[in-house]
C-alpha positions in Angstrom: 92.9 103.3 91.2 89.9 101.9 92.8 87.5 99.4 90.8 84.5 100.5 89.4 82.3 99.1 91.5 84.3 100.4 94.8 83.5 103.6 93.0 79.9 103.0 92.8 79.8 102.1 96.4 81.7 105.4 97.2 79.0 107.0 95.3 76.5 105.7 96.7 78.0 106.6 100.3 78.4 110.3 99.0 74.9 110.7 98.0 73.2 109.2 101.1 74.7 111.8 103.3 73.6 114.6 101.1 70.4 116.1 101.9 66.9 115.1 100.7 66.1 117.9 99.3 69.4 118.7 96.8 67.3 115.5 94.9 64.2 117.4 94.4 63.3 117.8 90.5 66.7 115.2 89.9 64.8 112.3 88.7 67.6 110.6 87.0 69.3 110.4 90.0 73.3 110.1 89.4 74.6 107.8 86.7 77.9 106.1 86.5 79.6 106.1 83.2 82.6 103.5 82.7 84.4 105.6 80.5 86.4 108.7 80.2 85.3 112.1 78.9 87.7 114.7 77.6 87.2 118.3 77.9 86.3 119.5 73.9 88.4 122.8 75.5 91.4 120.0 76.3 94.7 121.0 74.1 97.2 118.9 73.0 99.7 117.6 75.6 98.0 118.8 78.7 94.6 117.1 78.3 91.6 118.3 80.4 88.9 115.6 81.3 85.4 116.3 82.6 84.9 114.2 85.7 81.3 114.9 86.0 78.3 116.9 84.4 74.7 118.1 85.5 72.7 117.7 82.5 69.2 117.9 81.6 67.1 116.9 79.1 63.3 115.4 77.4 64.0 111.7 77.9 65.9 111.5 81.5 64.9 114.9 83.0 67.4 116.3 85.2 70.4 114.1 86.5 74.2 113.9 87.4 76.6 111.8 85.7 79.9 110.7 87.0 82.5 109.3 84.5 84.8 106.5 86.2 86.9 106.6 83.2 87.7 110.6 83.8 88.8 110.0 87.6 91.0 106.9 86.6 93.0 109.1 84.2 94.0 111.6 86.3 93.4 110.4 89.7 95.3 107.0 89.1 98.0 107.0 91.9 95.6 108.4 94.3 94.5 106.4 97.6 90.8 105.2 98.5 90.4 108.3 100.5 91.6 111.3 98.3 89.3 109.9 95.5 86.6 109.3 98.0 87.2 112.9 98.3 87.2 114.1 94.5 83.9 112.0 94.5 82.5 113.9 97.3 83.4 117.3 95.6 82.4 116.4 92.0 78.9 115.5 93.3 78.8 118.7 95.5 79.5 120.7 92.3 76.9 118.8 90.2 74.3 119.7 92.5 75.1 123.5 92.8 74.9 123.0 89.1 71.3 121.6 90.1 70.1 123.9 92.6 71.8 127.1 90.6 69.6 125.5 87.7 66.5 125.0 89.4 66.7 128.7 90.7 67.4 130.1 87.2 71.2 131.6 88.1 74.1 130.2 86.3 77.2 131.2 88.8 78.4 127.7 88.8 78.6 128.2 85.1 80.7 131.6 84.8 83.3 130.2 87.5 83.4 127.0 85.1 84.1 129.4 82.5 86.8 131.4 84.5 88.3 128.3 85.4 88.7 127.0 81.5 90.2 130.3 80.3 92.7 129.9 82.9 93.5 126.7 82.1 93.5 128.0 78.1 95.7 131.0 79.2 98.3 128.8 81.1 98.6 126.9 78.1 99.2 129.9 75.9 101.9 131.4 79.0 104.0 127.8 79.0 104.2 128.0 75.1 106.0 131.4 75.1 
């Protein structure tokens, strides 16, 4: 796995080429967190971790936050470019999240939601 700070600098690659606008009303910008952050859906044995999250609130407004920790876990044997890659689509996703927020749908959301219950249901189908 790549340091943090390579990660950063990847980061900070990713959102330079994205455009201008997908940062309107995102004035806490994208935050790194060092650490890792599992899923509270995540079962026992097969954990689920949440690589990154669109969140808004009073104090910081509306921003993105990666979590280093999250990618290290699961993406640990990957090379420079496939987690260049899961950065660039992690960041994409948080800022449908953002736009699908700003225009009051929730899509992103639902398919989040489809996508836990099949993770739940697979769980349930290896157990039998």
């Amino acid at each position: 796995m790549i340091s943090i700070d390579e990660f950063q600098e990847m980061c900070d690659d990713i959102a330079e080429k994205m455009p201008e606008e997908f940062f309107d009303g995102l004035n806490g910008g994208i935050l790194l967190m060092p650490e890792e952050k599992p899923h509270p859906g995540s079962v026992p044995g097969r954990p689920l971790y949440i690589m990154g999250e669109y969140r808004r609130d009073y104090a910081m407004g509306r921003y993105i936050v990666l979590y280093y920790g999250s990618f290290s876990r699961v993406h640990r044997h990957a090379g420079r470019n496939k987690i260049y890659e899961y950065i660039r689509k992690t960041i994409a996703h948080e800022f449908r999240h953002h736009m699908e927020s700003r225009s009051g749908t929730r899509d992103l959301e639902v398919e989040d939601e489809i996508e836990l219950g099949r993770y739940l249901s697979d769980m349930y189908e290896d157990d039998e």
